[in-house]
N, C-alpha and C positions, 0 to 999 in steps of 0.2 A: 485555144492557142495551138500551133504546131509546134512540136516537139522534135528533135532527131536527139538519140542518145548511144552512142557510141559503146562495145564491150557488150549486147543487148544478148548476147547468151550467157553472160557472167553472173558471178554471184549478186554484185549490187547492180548491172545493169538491167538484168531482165525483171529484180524486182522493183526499180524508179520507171519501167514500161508500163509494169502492169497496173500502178498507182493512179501513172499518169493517165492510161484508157479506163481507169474507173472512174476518175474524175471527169472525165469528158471532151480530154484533150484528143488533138491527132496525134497522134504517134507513130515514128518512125526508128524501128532498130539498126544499128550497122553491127555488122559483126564478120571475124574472119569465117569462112568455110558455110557451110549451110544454118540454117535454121536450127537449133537444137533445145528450144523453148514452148511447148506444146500452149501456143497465145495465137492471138487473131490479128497483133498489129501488124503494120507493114513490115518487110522486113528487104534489108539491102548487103548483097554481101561487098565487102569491102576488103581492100589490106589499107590501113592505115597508115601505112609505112610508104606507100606509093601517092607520095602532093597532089599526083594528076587526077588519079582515083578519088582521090579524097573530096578536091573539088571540083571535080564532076558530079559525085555523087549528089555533095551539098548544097549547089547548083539546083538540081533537081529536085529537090526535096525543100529548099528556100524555110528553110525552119527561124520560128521566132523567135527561139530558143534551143539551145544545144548544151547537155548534160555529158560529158565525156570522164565517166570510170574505164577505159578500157588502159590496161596499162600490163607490163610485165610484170608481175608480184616475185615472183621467187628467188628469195636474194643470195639464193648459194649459183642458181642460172646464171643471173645477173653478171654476178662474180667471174664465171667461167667464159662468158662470152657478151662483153663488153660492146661490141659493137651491136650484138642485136639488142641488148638491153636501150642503147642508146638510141637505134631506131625506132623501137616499142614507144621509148617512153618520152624521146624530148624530139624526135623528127615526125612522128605521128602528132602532138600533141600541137607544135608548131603549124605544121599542114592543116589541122581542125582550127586554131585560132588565125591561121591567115584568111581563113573563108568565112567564120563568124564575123570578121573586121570588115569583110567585104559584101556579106549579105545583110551587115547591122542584127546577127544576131547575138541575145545574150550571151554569154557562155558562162558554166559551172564546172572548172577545173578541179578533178577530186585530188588529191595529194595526200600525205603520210605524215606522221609523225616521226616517221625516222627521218624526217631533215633535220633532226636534231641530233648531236650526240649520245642524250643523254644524261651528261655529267651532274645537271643542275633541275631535272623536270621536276613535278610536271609542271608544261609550259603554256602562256597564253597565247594567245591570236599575235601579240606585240615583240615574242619572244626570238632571237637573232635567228636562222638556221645555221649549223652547223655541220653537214654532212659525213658521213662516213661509210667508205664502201660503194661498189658501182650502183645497186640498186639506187642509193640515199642520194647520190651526186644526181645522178639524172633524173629525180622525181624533183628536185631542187631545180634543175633546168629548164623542169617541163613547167615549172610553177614560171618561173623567172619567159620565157616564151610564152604561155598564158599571158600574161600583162604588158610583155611588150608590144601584143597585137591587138589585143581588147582590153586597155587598163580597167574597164570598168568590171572584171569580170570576177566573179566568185572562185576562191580558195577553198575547196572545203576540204580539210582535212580530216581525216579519219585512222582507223588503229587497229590493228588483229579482227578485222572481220570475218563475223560466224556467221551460220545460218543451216536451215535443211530445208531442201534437197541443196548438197553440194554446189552444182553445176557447174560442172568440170572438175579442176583439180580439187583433192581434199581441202577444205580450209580446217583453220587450229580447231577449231569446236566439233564440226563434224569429223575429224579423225578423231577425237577424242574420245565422241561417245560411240565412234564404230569397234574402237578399240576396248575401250572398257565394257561393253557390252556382251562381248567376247572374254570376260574375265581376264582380258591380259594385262601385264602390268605395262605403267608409262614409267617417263622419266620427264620430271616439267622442274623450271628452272627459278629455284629459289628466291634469285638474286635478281630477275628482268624485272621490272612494274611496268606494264601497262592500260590503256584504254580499254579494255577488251566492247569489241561493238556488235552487237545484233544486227545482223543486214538489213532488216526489213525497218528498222531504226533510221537507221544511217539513209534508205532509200529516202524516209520519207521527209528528210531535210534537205536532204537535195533536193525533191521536188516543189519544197518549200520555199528553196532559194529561186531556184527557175520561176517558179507561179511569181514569186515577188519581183522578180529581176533584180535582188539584192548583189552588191558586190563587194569586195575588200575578202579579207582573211574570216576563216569559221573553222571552228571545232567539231566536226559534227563526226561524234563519238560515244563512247559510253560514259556513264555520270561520272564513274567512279574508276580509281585509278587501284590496281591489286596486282600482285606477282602472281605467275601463273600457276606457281602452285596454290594460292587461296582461291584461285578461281578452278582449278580441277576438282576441288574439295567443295566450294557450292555447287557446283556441276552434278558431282555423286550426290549429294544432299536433296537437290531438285530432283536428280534424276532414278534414284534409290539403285546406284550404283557404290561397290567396294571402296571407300574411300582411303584403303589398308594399297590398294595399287598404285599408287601414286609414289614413287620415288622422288624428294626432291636431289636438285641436283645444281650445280651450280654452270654458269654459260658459259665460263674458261676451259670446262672440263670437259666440253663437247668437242672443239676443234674443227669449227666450221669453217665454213669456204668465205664466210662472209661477217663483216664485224656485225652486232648486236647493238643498240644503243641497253643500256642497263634501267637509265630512269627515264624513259621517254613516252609518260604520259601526257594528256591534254587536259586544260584546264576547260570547262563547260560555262564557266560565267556568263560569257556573252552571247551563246544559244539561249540559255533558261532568262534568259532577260529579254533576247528581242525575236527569236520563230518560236512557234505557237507549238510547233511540234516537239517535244523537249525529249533533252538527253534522257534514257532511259538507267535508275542502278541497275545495279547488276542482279538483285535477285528476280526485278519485273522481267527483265532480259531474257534470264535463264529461264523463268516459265513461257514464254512464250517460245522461247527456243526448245523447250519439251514438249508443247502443242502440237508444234510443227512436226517435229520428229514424230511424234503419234500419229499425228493425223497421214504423215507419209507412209509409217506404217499398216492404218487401218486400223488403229487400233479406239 
């Protein structure tokens, strides 16, 4: 099958590339700016933000499928600057499903679990969204555009995604361990629960959903739902780091640019019931997420 997958220097999209060229698909990356993923698939630079670019590209490339994690994550950015958030995540994401609608190809819309507030998780596939904050509004949009141009398309929703090598900005897991590593103390926040996801996890459900051309809402996250300070604390456990550096701390107390949802994890019922590829807990996670990190080391 051809593939195009969108964000393909990113954390989860260079690793649903490299899945998909092991399994023996074509594969095609888009991504802003050059190449920054040391892989052999094809690779197309793109702004996502530009309709005309977008289907041009996708024109060209006529994929049978199209996987789109590419999105603005950083919800204090988000906050400050509304309008690009908005281009990133719901006029990029529109621009990709108008040309999936029109090349008849599948599409696999990734999305967040902060469409929720919160108040009530963790939540299933049937659960209302509730937005809060400019990131959460417009990943909410970009869901709601996803289906109004390819109702049949996949939702996959996801939650604090980890992994190493980085690729690009810090994600939560990798600052964590660059940071503790370093004997420095954290501050992780008593009071949030969530998903926490292993990328290489979360890649391989996506590719799951693509291979099957499944559609509707997915969780595709980690098993198990923990505050981030119980999961700093199996992190040092796996990782034979300080467990004494961890401050917890509560999320009011920080005074961020962006709201939090508190309880906004995802329920896994209906992955472990119907893809083959199942939500990982958290301790499988963490070791594989120490492999990685060795093996980037050399060690």
């Amino acid at each position: 099958m051809r593939f195009l997958v969108t964000g393909s220097n990113g954390l989860v999209g260079s690793r649903v590339c490299t899945l998909l060229e092991r399994a023996g698909h074509e594969v095609v990356g888009l991504g802003k700016g050059p190449r920054r993923t040391p892989v052999t698939y094809a690779y197309v630079e793109c702004d996502l933000t530009n309709e005309r670019n977008v289907a041009s590209a996708l024109e060209t490339v006529a994929p049978e499928v199209i996987i789109h994690p590419a999105s603005m994550t950083d919800l204090d950015a988000c906050e400050r600057d509304p309008e690009q958030a908005f281009a990133v995540n719901v006029t990029a994401t529109a621009a990709v499903a108008r040309s999936a609608r029109k090349l008849g190809a599948h599409l696999v819309h990734v999305s967040t679990d902060y469409v929720f507030d919160g108040e009530h998780g963790p939540y299933d596939e049937q659960a209302l969204p509730n937005p809060r904050g400019v990131y959460a509004l417009t990943k909410h949009m970009a869901e709601q555009a996803a289906r109004t141009f390819v109702p049949g398309c996949a939702i996959a929703r996801t939650a604090v995604v980890y992994g190493w090598p980085a690729a690009g900005r810090a994600n939560f897991g990798a600052w964590l361990v660059s940071t503790l590593e370093k004997g420095q103390p954290v501050r992780l926040f008593k009071d949030q629960f969530v998903s926490a996801s292993f990328a290489d996890s979360v890649a391989a459900m996506l590719v799951e959903l693509g291979e099957r051309k499944l559609g509707g809402v997915w969780n595709t996250c980690g098993a198990e739902v923990v505050d981030r300070v119980s999961f700093g604390r199996a992190l040092c456990e796996v990782f034979g780091f300080d467990a004494g550096l961890i401050t917890p701390t509560r999320l009011a107390d920080m005074n961020l640019a962006s709201p939090r949802p508190l309880r906004s994890g995802l329920r896994v019922d209906k992955a472990r019931e119907r893809l083959l590829t199942q939500p990982l807990p958290l301790g499988e996670s963490l070791r594989r997420f120490h492999a990685a990190w060795q093996a980037g080391r050399g060690a």
